[in-house]
C-alpha positions as CSV (number, residue, x, y, z in Angstrom):
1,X,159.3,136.7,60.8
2,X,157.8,139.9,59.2
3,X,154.2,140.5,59.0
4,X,152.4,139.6,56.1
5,X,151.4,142.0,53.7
6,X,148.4,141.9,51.4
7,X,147.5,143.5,48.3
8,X,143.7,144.2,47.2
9,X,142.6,142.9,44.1
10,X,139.1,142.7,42.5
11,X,139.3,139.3,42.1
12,X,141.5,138.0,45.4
13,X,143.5,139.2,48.3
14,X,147.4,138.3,48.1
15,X,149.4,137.8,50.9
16,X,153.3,138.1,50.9
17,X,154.6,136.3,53.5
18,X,158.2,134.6,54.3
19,X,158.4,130.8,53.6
20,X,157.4,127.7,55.6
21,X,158.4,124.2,55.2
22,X,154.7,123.5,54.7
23,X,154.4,125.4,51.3
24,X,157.7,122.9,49.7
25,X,156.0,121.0,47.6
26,X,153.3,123.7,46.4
27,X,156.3,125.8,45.9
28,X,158.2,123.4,43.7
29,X,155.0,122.6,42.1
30,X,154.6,126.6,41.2
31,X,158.1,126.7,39.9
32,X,157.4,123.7,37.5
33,X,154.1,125.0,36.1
34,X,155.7,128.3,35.5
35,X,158.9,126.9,33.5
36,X,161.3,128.1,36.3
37,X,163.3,124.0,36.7
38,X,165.9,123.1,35.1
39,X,167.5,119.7,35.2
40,X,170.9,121.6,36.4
41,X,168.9,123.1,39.4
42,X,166.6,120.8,41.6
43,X,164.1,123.1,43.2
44,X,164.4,121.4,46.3
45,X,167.7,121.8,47.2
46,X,167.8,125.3,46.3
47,X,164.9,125.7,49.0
48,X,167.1,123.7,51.3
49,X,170.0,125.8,50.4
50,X,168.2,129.2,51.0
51,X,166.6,127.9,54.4
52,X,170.7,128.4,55.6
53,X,170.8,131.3,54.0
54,X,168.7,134.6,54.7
55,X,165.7,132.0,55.1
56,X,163.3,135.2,55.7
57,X,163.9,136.0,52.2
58,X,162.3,133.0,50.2
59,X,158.6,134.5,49.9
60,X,155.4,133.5,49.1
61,X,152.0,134.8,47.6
62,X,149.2,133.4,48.8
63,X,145.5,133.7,48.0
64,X,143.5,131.6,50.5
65,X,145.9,128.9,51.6
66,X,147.3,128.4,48.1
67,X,150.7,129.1,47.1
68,X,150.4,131.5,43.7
69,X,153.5,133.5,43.6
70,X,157.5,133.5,45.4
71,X,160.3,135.1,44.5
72,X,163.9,134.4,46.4
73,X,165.7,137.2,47.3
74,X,169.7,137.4,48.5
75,X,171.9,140.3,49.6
76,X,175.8,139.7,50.1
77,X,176.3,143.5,51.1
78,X,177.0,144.8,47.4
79,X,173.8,143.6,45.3
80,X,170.2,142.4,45.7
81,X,169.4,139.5,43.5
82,X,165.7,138.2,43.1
83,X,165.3,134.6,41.7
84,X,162.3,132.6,41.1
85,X,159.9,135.3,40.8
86,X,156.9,133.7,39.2
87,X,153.2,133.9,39.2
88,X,150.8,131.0,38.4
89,X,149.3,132.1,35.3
90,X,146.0,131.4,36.4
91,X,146.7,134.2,39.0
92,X,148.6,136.5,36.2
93,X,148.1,140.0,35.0
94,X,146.4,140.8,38.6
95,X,149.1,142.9,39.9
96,X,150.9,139.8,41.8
97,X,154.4,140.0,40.3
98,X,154.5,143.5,40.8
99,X,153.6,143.3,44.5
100,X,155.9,140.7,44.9
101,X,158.6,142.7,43.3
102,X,157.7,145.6,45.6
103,X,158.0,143.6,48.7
104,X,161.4,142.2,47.4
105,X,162.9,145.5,47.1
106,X,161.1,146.9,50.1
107,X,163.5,144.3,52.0
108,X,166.5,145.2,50.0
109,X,166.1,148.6,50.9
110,X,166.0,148.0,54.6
111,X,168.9,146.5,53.9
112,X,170.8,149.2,53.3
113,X,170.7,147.5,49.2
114,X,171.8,150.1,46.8
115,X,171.1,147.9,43.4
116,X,169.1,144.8,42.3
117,X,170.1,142.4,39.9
118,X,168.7,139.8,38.2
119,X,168.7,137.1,35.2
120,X,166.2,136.6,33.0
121,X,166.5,133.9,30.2
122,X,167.0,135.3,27.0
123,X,164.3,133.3,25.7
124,X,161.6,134.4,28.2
125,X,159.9,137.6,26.3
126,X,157.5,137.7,28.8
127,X,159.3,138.2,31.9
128,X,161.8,140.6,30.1
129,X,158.5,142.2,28.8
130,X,157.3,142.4,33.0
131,X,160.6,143.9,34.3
132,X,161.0,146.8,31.6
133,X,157.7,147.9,32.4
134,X,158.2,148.3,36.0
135,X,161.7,149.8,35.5
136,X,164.6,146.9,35.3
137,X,166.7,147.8,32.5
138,X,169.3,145.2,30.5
139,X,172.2,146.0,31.8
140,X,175.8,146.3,29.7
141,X,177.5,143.5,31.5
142,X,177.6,139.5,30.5
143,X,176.4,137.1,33.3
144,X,178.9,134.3,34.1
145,X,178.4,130.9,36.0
146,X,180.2,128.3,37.4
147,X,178.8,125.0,39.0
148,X,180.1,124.3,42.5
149,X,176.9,121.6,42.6
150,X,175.4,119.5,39.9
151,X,171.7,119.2,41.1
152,X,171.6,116.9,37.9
153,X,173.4,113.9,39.6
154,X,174.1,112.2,42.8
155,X,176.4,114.2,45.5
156,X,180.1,114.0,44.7
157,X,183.0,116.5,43.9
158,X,182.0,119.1,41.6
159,X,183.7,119.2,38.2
160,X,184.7,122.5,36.8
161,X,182.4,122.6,34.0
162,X,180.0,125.3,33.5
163,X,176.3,125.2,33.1
């Protein structure tokens, strides 16, 4: 695991650490209070999912022992993609997205990562208000999906429709 990394702050000390299976449910909790879960995606199986996948890459911010911030990061070799980046907004406009962000693409880098990408509801003014300010730009392309896994129902075969 890599060492934790803290940010100062006037008002509390963040630290940016990888994941436990202790911080689930304030995780999922987080992800609710900051509008990230959607009926189509149930937060805990995308933490289940990520813990087989590059599990050193789900991170948290903490202040004290409280989960505040996370973002999910992946790299497949062409692209870094961040996912669930969010803040409590009790704990907002303190510098704790950006230092999350940082430590995301500190890791990509290491990586070898050339490029990040990430999605951003087109409804969600705020966050595409955060990333242009620390230099994400929209990028000329159109983001497709496909659902392999219906979070929204029991287990079964996976129809073909999109979400």
């Amino acid at each position: 695991m890599a060492a934790a990394r803290n940010v100062s702050d006037p008002a509390a000390m963040l630290t940016i650490r990888s994941f436990v299976p202790a911080d689930r449910d304030a995780l999922i909790a987080l992800w609710r209070v900051c509008g990230l879960v959607r009926p189509t995606n149930d937060p805990a199986r995308d933490i289940a999912r990520k813990q087989r996948v590059r599990p050193d890459l789900l991170l948290v911010g903490t202040v004290g022992t409280e989960v505040v911030a996370s973002a999910m990061v992946g790299y497949e070799g062409h692209r870094g993609w961040i996912n669930y980046l969010a803040v409590a907004p009790a704990h907002r406009q303190r510098g704790f997205g950006r230092a999350l962000l940082a430590e995301a693409e500190r890791r990509l880098r290491a990586e070898g990562c050339p490029k990040i990408n990430l999605q951003v509801r087109s409804d969600n003014a705020e966050a595409l208000a955060f990333y242009r300010a620390v230099g994400y730009a929209i990028d000329p392309v159109v983001s497709l999906g496909r659902r392999l896994e219906h979070d929204d129902r029991p287990s079964g075969p996976a129809s073909a429709r999109s979400e």
